[in-house]
ROTOR-79092 format. One record per atom (N, C-alpha, C): residue number from 1; residue in three letters; atom name; x, y, z. Coordinates in nm, 2 decimals. Atoms other than C-alpha are relative to their C-alpha. Layout:
<recs>
(NUM, ALA, CA, (X, Y, Z)),
...
</recs>
This chain:
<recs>
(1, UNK, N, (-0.02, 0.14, 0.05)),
(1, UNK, CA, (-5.64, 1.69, 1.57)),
(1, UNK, C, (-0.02, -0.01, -0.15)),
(2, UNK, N, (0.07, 0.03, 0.18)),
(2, UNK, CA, (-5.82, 1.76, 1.21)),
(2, UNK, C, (0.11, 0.03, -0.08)),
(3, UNK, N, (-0.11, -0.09, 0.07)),
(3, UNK, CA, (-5.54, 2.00, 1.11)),
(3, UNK, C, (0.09, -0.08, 0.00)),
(4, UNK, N, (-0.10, 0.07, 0.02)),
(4, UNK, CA, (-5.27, 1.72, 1.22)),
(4, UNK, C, (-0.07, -0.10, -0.10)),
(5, UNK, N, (0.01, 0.16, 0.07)),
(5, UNK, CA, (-5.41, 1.43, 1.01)),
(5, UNK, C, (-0.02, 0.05, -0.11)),
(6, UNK, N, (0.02, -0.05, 0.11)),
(6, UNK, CA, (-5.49, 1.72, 0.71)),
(6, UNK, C, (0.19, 0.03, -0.02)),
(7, UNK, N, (-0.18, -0.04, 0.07)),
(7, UNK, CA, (-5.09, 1.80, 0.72)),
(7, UNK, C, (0.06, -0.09, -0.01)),
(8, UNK, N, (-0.12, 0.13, 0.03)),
(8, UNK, CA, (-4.95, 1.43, 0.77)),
(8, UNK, C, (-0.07, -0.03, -0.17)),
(9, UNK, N, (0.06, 0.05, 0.13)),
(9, UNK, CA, (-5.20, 1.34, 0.46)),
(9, UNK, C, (0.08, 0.09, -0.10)),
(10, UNK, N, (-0.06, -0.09, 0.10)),
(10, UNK, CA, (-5.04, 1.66, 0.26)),
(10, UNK, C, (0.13, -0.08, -0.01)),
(11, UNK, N, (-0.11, -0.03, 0.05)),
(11, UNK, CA, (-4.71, 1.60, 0.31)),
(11, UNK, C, (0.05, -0.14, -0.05)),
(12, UNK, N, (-0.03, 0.11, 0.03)),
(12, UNK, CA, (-4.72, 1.22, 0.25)),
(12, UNK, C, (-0.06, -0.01, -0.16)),
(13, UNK, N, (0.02, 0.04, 0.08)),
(13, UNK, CA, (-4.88, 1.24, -0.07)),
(13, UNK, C, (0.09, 0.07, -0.05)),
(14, UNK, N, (-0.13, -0.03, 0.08)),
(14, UNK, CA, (-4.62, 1.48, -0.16)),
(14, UNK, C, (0.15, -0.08, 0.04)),
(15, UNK, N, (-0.12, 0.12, 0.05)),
(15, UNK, CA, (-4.34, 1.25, -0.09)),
(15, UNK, C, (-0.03, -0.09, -0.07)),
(16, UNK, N, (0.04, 0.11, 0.15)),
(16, UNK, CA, (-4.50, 1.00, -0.31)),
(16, UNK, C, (0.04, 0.05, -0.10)),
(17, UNK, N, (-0.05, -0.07, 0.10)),
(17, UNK, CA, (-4.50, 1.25, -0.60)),
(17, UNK, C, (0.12, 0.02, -0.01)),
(18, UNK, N, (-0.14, -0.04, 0.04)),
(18, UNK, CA, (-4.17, 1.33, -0.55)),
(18, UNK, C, (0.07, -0.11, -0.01)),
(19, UNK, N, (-0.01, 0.15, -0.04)),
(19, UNK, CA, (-4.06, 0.97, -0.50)),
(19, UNK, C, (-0.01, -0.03, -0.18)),
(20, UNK, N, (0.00, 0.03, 0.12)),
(20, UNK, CA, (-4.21, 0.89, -0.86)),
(20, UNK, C, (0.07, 0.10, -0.08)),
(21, UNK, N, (-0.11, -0.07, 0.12)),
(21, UNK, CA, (-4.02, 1.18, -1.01)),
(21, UNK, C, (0.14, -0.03, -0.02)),
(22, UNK, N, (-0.15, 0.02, -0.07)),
(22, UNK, CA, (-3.71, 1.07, -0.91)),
(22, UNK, C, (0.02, -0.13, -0.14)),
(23, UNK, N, (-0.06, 0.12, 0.07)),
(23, UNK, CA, (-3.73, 0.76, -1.07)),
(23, UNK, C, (-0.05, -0.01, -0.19)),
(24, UNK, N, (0.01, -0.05, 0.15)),
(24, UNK, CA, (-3.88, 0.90, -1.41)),
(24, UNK, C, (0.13, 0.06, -0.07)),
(25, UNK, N, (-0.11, -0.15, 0.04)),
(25, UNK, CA, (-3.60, 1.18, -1.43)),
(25, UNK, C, (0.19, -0.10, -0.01)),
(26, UNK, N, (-0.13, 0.08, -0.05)),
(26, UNK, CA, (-3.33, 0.89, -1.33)),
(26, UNK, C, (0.04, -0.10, -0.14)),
(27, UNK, N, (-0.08, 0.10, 0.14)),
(27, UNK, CA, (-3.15, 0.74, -1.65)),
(27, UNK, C, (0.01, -0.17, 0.01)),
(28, UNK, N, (-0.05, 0.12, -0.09)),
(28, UNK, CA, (-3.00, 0.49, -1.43)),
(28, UNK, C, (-0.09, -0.15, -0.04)),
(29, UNK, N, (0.16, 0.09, -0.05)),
(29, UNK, CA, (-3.37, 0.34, -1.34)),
(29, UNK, C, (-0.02, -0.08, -0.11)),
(30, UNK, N, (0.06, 0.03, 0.13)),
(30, UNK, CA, (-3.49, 0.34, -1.70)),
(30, UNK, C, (0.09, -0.07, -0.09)),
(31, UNK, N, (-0.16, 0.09, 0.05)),
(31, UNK, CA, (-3.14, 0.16, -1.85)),
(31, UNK, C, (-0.01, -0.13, 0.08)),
(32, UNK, N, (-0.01, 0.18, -0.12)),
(32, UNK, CA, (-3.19, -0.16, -1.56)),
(32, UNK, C, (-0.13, -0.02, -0.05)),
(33, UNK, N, (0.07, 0.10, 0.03)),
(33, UNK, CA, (-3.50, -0.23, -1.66)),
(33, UNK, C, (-0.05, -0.01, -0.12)),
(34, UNK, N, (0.03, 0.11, 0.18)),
(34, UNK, CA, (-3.48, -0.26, -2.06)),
(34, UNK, C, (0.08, -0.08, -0.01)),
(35, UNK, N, (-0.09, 0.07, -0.01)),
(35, UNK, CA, (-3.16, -0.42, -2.00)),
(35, UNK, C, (-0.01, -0.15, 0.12)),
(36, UNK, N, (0.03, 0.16, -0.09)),
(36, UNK, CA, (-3.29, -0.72, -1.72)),
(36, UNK, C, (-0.14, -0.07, -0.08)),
(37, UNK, N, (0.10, 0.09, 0.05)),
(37, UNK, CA, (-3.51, -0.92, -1.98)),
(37, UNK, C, (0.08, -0.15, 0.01)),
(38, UNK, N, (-0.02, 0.16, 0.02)),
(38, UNK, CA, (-3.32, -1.24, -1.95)),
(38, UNK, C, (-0.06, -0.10, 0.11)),
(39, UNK, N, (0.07, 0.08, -0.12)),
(39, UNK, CA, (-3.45, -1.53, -1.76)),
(39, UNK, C, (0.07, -0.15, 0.00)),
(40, UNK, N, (-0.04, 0.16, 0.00)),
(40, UNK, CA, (-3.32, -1.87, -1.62)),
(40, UNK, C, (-0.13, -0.10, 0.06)),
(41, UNK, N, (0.09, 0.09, -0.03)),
(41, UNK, CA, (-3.55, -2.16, -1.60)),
(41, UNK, C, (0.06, -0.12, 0.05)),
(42, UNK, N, (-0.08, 0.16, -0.01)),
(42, UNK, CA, (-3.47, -2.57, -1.51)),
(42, UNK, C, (-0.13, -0.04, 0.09)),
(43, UNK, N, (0.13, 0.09, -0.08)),
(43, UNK, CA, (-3.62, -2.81, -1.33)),
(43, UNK, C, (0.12, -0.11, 0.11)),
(44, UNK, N, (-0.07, 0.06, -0.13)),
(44, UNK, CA, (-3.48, -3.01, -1.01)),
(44, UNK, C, (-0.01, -0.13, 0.00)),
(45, UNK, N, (0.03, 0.13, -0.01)),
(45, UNK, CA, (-3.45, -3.41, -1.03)),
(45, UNK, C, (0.12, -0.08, 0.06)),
(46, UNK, N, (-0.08, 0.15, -0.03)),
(46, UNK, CA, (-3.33, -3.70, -0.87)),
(46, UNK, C, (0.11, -0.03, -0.08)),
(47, UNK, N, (-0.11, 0.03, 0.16)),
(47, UNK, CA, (-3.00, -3.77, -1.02)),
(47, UNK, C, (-0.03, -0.20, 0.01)),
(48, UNK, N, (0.06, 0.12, -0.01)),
(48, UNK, CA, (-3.11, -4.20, -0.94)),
(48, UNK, C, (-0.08, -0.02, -0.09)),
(49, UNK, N, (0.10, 0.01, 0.03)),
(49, UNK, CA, (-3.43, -4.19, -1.05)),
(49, UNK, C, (-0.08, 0.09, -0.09)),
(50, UNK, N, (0.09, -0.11, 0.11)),
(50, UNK, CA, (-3.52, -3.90, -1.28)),
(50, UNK, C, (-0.12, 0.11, 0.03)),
(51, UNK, N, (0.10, -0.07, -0.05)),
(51, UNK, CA, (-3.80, -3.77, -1.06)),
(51, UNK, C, (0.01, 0.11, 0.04)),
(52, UNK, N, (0.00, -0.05, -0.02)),
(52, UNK, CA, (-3.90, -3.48, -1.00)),
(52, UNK, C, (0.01, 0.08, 0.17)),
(53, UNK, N, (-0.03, 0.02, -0.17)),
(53, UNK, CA, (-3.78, -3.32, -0.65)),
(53, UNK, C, (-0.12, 0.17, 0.02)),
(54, UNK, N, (0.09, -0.14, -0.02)),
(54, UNK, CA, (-4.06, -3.01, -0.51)),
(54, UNK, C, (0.04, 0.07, 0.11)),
(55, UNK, N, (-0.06, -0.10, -0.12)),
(55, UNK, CA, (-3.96, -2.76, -0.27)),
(55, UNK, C, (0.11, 0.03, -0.02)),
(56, UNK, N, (-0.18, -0.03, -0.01)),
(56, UNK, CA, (-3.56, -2.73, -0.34)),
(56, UNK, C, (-0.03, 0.13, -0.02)),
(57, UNK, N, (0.03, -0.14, 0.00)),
(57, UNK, CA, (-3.45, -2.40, -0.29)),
(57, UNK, C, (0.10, 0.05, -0.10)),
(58, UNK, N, (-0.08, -0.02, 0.12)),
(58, UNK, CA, (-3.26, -2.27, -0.60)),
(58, UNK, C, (0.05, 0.17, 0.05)),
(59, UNK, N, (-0.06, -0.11, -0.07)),
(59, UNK, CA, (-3.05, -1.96, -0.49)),
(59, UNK, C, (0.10, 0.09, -0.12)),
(60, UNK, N, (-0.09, -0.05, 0.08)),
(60, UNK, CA, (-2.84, -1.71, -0.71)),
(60, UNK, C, (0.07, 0.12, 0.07)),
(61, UNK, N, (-0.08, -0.07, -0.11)),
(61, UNK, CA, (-2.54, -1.62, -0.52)),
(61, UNK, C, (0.03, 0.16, -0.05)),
(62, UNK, N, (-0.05, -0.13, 0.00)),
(62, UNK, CA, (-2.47, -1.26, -0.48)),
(62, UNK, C, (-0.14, 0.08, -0.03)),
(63, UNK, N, (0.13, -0.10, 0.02)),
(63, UNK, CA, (-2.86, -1.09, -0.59)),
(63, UNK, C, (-0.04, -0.04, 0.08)),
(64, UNK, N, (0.09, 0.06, -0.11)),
(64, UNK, CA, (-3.03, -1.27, -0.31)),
(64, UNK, C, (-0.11, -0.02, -0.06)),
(65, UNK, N, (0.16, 0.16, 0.08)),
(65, UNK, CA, (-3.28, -1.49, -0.53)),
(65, UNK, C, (0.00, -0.08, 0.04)),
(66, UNK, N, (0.00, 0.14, -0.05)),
(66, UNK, CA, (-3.42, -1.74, -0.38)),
(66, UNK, C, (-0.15, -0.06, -0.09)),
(67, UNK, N, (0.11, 0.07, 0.04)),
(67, UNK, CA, (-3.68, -1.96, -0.57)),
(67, UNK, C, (-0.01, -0.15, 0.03)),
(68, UNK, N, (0.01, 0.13, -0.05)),
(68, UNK, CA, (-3.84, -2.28, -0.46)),
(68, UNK, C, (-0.08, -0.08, -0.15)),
(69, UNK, N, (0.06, 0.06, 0.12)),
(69, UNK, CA, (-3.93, -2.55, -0.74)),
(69, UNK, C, (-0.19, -0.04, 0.06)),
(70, UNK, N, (0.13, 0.04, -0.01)),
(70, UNK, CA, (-4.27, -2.63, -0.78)),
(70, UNK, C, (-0.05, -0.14, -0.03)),
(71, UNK, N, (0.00, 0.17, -0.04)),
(71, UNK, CA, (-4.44, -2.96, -0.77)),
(71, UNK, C, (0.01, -0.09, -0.09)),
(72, UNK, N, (-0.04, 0.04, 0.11)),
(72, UNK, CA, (-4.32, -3.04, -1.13)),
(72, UNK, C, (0.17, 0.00, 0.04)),
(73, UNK, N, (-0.16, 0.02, -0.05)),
(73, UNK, CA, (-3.94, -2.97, -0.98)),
(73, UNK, C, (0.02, 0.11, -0.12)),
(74, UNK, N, (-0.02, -0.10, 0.07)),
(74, UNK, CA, (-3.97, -2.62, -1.21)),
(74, UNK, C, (0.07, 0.09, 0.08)),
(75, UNK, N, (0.00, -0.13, -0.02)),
(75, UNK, CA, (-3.84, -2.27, -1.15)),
(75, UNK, C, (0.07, 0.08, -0.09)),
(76, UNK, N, (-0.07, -0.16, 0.09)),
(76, UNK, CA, (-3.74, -1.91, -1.31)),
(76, UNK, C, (0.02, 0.08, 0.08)),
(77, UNK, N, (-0.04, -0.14, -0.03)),
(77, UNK, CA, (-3.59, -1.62, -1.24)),
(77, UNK, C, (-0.02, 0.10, -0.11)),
(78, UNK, N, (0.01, -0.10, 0.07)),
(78, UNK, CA, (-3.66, -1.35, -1.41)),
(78, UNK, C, (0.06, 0.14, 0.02)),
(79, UNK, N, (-0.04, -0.13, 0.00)),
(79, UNK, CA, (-3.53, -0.98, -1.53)),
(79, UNK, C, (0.18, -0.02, 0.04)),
(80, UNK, N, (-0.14, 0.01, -0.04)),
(80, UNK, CA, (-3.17, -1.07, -1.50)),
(80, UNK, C, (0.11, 0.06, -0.10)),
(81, UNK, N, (-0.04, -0.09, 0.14)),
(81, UNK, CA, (-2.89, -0.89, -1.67)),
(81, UNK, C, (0.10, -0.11, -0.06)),
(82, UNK, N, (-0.11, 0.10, 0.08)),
(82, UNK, CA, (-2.63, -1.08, -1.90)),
(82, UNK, C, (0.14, -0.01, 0.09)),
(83, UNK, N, (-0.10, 0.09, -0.10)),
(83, UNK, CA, (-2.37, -1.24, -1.68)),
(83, UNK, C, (0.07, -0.13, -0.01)),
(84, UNK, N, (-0.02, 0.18, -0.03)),
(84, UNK, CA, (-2.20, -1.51, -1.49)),
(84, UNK, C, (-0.04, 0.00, 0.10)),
(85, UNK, N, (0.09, 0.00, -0.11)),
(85, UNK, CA, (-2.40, -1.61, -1.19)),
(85, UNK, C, (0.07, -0.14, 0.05)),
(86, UNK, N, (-0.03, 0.15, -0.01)),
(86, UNK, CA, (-2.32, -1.92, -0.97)),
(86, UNK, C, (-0.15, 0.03, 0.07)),
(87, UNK, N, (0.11, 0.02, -0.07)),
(87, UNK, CA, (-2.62, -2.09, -0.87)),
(87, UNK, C, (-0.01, -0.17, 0.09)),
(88, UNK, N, (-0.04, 0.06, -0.14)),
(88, UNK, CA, (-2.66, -2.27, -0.52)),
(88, UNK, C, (-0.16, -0.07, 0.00)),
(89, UNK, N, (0.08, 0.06, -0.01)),
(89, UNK, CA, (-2.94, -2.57, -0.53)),
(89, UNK, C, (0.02, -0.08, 0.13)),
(90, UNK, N, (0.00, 0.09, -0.15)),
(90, UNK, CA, (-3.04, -2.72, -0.20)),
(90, UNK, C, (-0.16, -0.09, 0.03)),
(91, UNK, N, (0.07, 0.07, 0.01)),
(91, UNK, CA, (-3.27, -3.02, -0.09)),
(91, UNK, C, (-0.01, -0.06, 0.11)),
(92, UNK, N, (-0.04, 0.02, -0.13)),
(92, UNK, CA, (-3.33, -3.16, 0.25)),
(92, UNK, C, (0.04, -0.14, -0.06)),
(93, UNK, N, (-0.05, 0.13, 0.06)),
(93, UNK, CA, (-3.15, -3.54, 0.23)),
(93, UNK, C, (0.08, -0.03, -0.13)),
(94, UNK, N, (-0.06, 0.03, 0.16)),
(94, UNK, CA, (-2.98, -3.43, -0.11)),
(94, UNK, C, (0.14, 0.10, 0.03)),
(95, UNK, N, (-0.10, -0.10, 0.03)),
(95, UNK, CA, (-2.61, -3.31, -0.18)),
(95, UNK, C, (-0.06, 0.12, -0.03)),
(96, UNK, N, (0.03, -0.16, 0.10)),
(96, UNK, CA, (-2.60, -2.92, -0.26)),
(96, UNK, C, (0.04, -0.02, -0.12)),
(97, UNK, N, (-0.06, 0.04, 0.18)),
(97, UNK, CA, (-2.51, -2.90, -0.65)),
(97, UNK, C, (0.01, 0.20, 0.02)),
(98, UNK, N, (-0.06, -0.10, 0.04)),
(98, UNK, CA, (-2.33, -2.57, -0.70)),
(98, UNK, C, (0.00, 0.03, -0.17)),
(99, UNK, N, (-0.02, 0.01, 0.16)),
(99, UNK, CA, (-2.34, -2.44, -1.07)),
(99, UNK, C, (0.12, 0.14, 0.00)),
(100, UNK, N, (-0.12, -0.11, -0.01)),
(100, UNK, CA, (-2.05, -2.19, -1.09)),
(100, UNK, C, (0.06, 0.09, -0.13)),
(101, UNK, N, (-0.02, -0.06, 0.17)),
(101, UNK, CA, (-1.96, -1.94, -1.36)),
(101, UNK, C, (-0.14, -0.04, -0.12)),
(102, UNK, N, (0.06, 0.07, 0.10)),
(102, UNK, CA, (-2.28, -2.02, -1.52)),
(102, UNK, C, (-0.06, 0.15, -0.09)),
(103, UNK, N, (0.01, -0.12, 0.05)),
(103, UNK, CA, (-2.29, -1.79, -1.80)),
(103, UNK, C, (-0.19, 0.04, -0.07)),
(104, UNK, N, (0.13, -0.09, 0.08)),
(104, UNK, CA, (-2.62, -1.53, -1.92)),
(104, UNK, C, (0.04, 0.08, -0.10)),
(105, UNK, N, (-0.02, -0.09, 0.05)),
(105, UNK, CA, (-2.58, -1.37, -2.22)),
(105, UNK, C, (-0.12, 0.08, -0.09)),
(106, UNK, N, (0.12, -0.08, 0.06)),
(106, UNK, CA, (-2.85, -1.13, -2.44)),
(106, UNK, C, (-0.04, -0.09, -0.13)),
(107, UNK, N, (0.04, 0.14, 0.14)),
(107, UNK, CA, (-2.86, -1.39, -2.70)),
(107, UNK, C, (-0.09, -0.08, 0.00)),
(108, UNK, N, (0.12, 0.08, 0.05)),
(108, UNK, CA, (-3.09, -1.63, -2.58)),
(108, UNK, C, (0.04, -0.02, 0.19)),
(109, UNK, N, (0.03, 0.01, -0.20)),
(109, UNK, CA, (-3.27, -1.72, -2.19)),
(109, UNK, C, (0.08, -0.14, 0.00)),
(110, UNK, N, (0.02, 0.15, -0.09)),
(110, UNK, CA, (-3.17, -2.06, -2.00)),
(110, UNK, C, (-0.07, -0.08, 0.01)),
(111, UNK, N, (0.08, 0.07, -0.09)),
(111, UNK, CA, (-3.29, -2.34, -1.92)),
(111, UNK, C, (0.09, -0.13, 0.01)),
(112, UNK, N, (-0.10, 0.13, -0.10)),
(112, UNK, CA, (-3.10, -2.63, -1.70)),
(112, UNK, C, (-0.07, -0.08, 0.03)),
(113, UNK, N, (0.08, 0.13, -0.08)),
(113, UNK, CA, (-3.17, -2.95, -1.53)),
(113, UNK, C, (0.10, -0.02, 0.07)),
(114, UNK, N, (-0.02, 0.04, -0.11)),
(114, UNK, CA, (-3.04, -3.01, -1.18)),
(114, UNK, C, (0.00, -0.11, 0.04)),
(115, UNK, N, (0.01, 0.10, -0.07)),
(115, UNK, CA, (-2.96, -3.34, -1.07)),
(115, UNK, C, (0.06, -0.03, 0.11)),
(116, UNK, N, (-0.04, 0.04, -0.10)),
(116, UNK, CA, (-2.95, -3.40, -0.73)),
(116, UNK, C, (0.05, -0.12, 0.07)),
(117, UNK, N, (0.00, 0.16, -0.08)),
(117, UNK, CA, (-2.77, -3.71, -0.55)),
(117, UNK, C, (-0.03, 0.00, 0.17)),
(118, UNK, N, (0.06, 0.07, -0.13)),
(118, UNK, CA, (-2.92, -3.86, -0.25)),
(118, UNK, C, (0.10, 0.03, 0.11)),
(119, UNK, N, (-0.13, 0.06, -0.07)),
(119, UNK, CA, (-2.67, -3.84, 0.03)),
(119, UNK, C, (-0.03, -0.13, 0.11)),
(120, UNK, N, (0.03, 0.10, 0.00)),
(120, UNK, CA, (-2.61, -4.15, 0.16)),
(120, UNK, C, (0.03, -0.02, 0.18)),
(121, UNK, N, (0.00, 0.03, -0.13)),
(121, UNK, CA, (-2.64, -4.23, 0.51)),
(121, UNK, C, (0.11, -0.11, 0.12)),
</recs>
């Protein structure tokens, strides 16, 4: 039993090792992440009232980002590469707000404001 748990331990630290070499030796790797410094920020509000909404789920179709605002009606994403992204805001009781084609470029981050309307009953 000593000898099995001395050879899973071997050979799992050597897949780690080799694991990290992979991604040193890999161009690819080291090219995505000098190139994902951009970041989108905003904030989520009432389109009525101005206030701020907490919890909405802020979504960026096609990476599978999901961020929820915070109790200021904030959020970011971060490490993103220069683009066009649409992004998918949701609220319980509030229209969705779609932002579509919304462009990223290396020039300078984001930051938006989301106004949600009420739907009406």
């Amino acid at each position: 039993m000593k000898s099995l748990t001395v050879v899973l331990v071997f050979f799992l630290s050597l897949s780690s090792v080799y694991a990290g070499n992979i991604s040193k030796n890999n161009p690819t790797v080291a090219e995505n992440t000098e190139t994902s410094s951009l970041s989108v920020s905003g904030k989520v509000v009432d389109l009525n009232s101005g206030e701020s909404l907490a919890g909405a789920e802020v979504k960026i179709e096609g990476l599978d980002l999901v961020s929820y605002t915070d109790l200021d009606g904030k959020f970011e994403f971060k490490n993103l590469k220069s683009g066009s992204y649409s992004i998918i805001v949701t609220y319980i009781s509030y229209k969705n707000s779609l932002i579509e084609n919304f462009p990223l470029t290396n020039i300078s981050n984001k930051n938006i404001e989301v106004k949600l309307m009420p739907k009406s009953n």
